[in-house]
C-alpha positions in Angstrom: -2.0 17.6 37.4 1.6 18.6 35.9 3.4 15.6 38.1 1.7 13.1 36.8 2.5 14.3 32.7 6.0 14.6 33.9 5.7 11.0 35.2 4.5 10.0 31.9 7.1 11.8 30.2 10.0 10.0 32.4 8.4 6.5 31.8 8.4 7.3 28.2 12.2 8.1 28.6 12.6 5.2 30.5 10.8 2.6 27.8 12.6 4.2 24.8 9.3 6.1 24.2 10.1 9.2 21.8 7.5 12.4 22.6 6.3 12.7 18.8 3.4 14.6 17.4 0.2 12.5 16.5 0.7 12.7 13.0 4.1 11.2 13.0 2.7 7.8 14.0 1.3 7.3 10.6 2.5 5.2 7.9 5.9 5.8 7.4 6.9 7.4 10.3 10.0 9.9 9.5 9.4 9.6 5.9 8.2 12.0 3.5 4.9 11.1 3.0 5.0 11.8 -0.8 3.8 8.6 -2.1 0.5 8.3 0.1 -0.2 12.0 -0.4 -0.2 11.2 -4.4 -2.3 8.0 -3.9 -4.7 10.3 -1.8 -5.0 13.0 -4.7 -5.2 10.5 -7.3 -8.5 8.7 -5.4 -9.5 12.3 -4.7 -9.8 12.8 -8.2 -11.3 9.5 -9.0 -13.9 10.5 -7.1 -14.7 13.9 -8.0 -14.0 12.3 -12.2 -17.3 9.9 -10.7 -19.5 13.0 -9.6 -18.9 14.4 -12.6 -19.8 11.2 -15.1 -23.3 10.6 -12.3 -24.1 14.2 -12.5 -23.5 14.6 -16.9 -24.9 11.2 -17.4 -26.8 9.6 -14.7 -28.0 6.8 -16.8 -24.1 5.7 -17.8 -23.7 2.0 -16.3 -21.1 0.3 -18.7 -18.5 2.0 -18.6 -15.0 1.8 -20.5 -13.1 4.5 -19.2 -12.8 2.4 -15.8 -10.8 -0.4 -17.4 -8.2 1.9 -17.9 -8.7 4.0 -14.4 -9.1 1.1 -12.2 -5.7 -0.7 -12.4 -4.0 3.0 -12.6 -5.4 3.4 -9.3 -4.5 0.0 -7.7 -0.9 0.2 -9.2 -0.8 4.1 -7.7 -2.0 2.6 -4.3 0.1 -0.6 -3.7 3.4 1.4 -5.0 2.4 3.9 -2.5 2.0 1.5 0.8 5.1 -0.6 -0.6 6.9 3.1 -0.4 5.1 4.0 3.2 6.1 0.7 5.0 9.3 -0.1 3.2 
């Protein structure tokens, strides 16, 4: 069972394979992961912000406040995949 995940490991070697953790194959690998993390915490608010306006007033369908949050969050997210993939 070992000798064949020591095989792997030498091919890896051989190819020019690094051994890296799982997360490390994101988006920006070996980059701080700054900029998606605040994109994720900015939707992650966005959506609680939702909850809140369905659960206070259910009957709310035109809506003003999302002129102003929707580009905020499409500027947030294509500044932060420019950053991950630069």
């Amino acid at each position: 069972m070992y000798a064949s995940a020591i095989a792997w490991s030498a091919h890896n070697s051989r190819a020019g394979i690094e051994d890296r953790p799982l997360w490390s194959t994101t988006l920006g690998t070996g980059r701080r992961p700054r900029p998606l993390l605040a994109s994720a915490a900015t939707w992650l608010l966005y959506a609680l912000w939702e909850w809140l306006v369905n659960v206070r007033t259910p009957e709310a369908n035109i809506r003003v406040d999302l002129l102003l949050i929707w580009p905020v969050l499409a500027a947030l997210s294509a500044w932060a995949l420019f950053r991950a993939l630069r």
